[in-house]
GULONU-271524 format. One record per residue (C-alpha): residue number from 1; residue in three letters; chain; x, y, z. Coordinates in steps of 0.001 Angstrom, whole numbers. Layout:
REM GULONU-271524
+-----+-----+---+---------+---------+---------+
!   k !   r ! c !       u !       v !       w !
+-----+-----+---+---------+---------+---------+
! NUM ! Ala ! A !       X !       Y !       Z !
...
+-----+-----+---+---------+---------+---------+
REM end
This chain:
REM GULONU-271524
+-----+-----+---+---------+---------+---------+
!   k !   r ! c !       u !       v !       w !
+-----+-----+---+---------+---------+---------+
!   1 ! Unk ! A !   14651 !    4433 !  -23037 !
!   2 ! Unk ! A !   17067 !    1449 !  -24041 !
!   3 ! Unk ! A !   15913 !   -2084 !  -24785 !
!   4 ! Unk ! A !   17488 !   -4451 !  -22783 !
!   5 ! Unk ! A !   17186 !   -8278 !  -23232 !
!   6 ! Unk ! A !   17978 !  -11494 !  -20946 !
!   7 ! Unk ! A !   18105 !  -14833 !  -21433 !
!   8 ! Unk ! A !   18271 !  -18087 !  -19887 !
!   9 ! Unk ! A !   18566 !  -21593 !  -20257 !
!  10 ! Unk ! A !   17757 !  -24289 !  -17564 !
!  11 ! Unk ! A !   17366 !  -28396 !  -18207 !
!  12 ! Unk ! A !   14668 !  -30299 !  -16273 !
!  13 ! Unk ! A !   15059 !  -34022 !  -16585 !
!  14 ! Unk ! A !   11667 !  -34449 !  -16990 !
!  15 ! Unk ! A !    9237 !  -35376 !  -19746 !
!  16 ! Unk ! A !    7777 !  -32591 !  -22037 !
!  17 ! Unk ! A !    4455 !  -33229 !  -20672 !
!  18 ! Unk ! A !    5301 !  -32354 !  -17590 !
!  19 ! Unk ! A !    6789 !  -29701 !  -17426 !
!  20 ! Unk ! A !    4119 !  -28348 !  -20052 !
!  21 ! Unk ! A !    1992 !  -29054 !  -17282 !
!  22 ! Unk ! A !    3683 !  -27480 !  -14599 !
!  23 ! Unk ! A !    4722 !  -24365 !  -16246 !
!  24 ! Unk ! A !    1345 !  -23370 !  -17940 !
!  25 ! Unk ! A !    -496 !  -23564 !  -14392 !
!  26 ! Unk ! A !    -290 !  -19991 !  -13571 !
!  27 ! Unk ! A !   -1378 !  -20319 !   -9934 !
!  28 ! Unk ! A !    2255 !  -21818 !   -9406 !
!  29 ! Unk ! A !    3958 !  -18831 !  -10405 !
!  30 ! Unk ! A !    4163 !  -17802 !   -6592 !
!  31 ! Unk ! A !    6318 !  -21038 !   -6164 !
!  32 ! Unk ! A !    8755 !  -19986 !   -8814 !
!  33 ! Unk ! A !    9419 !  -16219 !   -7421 !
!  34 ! Unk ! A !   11575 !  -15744 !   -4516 !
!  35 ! Unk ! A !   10047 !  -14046 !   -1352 !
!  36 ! Unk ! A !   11273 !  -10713 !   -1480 !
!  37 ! Unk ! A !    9279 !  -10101 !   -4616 !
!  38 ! Unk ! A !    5901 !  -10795 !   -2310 !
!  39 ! Unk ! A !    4306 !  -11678 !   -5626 !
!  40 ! Unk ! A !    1004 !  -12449 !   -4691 !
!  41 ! Unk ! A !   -2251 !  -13253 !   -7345 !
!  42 ! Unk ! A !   -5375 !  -10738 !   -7412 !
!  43 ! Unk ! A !   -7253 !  -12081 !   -9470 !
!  44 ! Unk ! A !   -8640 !  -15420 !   -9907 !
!  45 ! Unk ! A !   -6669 !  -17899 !  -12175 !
!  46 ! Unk ! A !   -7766 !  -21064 !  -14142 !
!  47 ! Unk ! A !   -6327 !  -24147 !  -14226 !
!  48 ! Unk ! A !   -4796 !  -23749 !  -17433 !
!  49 ! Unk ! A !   -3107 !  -20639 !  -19239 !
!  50 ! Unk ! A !   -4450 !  -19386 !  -22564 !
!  51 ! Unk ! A !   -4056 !  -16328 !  -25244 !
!  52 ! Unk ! A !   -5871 !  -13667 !  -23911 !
!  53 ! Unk ! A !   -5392 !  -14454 !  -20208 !
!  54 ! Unk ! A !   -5171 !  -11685 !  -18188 !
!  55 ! Unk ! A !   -3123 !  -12504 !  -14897 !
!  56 ! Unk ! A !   -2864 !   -9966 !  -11976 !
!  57 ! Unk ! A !    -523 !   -9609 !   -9314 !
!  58 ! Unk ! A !     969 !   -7349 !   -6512 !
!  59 ! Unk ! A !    4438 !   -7405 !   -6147 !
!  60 ! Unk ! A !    6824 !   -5594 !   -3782 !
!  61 ! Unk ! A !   10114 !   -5259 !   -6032 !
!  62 ! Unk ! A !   11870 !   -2529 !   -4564 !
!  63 ! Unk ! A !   12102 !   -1006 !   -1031 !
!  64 ! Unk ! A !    8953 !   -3152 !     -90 !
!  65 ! Unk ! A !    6722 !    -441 !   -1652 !
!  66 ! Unk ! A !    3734 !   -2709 !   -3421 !
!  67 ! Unk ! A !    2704 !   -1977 !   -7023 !
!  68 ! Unk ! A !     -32 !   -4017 !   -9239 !
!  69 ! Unk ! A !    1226 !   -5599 !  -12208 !
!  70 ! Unk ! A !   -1096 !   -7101 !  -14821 !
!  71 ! Unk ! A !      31 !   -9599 !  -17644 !
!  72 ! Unk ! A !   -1293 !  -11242 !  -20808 !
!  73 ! Unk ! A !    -540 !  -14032 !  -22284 !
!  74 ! Unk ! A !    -860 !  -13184 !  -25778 !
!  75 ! Unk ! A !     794 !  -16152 !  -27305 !
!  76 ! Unk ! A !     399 !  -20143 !  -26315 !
!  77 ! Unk ! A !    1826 !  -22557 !  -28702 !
!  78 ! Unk ! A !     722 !  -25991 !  -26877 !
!  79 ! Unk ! A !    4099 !  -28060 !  -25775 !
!  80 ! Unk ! A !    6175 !  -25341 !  -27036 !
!  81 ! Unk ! A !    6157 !  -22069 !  -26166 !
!  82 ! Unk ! A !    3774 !  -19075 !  -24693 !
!  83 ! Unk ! A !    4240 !  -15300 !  -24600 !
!  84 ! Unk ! A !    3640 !  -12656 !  -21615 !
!  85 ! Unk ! A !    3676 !   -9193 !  -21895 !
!  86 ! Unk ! A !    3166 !   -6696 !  -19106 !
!  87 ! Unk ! A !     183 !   -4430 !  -19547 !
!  88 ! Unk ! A !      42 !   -2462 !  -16211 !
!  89 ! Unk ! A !    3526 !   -2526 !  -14282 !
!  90 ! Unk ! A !    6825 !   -1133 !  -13464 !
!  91 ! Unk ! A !    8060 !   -1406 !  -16469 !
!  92 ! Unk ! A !    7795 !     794 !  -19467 !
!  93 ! Unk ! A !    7948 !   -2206 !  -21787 !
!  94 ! Unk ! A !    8150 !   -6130 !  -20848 !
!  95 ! Unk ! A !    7657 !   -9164 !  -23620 !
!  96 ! Unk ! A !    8736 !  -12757 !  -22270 !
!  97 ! Unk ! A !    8865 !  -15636 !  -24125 !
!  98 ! Unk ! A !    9337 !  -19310 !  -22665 !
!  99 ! Unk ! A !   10388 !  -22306 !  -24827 !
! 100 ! Unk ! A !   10369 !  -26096 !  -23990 !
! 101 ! Unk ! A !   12103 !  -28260 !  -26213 !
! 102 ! Unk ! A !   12511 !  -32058 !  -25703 !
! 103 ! Unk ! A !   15969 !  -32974 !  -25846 !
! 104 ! Unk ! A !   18146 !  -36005 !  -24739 !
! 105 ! Unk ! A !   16877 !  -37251 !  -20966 !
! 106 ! Unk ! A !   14527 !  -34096 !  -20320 !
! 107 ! Unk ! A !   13284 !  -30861 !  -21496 !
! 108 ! Unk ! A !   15617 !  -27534 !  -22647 !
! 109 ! Unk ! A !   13774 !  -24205 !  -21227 !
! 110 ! Unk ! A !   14434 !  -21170 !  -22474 !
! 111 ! Unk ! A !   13279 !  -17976 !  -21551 !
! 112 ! Unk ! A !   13956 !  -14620 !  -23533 !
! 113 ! Unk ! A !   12629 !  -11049 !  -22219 !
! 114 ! Unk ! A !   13201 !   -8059 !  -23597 !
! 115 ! Unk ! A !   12340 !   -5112 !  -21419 !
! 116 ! Unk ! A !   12609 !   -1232 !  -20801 !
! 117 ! Unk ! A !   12557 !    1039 !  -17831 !
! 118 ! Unk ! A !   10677 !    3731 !  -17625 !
! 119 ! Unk ! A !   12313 !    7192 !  -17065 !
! 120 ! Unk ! A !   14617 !    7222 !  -20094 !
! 121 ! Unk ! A !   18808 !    7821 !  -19582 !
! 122 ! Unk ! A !   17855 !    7626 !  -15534 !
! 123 ! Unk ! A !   15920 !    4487 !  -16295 !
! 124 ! Unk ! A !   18747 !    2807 !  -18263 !
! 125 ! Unk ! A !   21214 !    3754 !  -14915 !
! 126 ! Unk ! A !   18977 !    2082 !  -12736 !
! 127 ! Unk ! A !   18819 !    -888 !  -14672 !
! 128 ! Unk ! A !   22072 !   -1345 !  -14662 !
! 129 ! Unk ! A !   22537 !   -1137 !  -11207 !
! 130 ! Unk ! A !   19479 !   -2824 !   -9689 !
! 131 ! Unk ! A !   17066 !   -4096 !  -12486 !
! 132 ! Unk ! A !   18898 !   -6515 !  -14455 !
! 133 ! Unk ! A !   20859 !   -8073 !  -11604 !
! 134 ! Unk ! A !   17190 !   -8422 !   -9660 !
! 135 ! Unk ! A !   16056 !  -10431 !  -13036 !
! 136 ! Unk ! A !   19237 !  -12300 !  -13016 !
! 137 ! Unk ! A !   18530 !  -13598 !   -9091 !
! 138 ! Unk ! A !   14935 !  -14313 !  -10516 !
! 139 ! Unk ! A !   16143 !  -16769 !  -12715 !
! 140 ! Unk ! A !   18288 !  -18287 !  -10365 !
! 141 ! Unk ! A !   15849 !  -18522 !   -7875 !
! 142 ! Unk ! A !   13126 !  -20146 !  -10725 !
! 143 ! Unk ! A !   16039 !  -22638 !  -11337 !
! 144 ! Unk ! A !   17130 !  -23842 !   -7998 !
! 145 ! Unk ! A !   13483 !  -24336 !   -7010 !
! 146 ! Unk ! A !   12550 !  -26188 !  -10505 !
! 147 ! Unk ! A !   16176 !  -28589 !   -9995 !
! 148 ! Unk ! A !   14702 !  -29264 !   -5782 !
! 149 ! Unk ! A !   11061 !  -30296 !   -7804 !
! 150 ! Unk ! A !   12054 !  -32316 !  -10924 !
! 151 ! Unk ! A !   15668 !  -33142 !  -10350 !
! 152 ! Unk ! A !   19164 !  -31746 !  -11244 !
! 153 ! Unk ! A !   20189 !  -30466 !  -14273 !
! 154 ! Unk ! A !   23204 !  -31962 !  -16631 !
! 155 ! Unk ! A !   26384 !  -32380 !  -15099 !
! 156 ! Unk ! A !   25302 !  -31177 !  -11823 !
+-----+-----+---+---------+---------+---------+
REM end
């Protein structure tokens, strides 16, 4: 079972504050995933995220065959970062970490996970032909939607 690790940077041109705000809601993590993930909440959220939050979901991420996934947030660092790692899912390990940073006309995000797939050598071969590249559209998707809510990034 090999670590793997992706990462991605996105600017909002928006103020700290808000996209603290937006991003530590988790009831709008549904609006951030793309469709054919069916992500949907089973649990009840608060308003707020905090360390210890437990967040459960059902998701649908391959051949539409639904599978609970449960999440922490172990780490919150108010304004400037907070931590989620998987604790029931389909993944043999999962730790993400998102950063805000304030920077010229908006806010720098970056988010770094590492993560493993389960079923060791086999594991590693599906990753590389399904797993990452689903993470990869992930991202994409989280951006596009973010740029059609709070603007377009740099240059763009």
């Amino acid at each position: 079972m090999s670590a793997h690790l992706v990462q991605r940077e996105s600017f909002l041109p928006i103020s700290l504050e808000e996209a603290w705000d937006f991003f530590s809601q988790p009831a709008n993590l549904p609006l951030i995933t793309p469709q054919w993930l069916s992500l949907q909440l089973t649990n009840e959220v608060p308003e707020r995220m905090y360390p210890g939050l437990t967040i459960s979901y059902k998701v649908k991420p391959l051949l539409g065959i639904p599978i609970q996934w449960v999440t922490e947030i172990t780490h919150v660092k108010e304004l400037e970062m907070f931590v989620d790692e998987q604790k029931v899912g389909p993944y043999a390990f999962w730790h993400h970490q998102h950063f805000f940073r304030e920077v010229d006309g908006g806010v720098e995000m970056r988010d770094i996970v590492t993560y493993s797939v389960p079923f060791g050598l086999l594991g590693d071969v599906v990753n590389k032909l399904t797993v990452r590249s689903r993470l990869e559209e992930i991202f994409t998707f989280r951006k596009k939607v973010t740029e059609r809510l709070f603007g377009s990034a740099k240059g763009s």
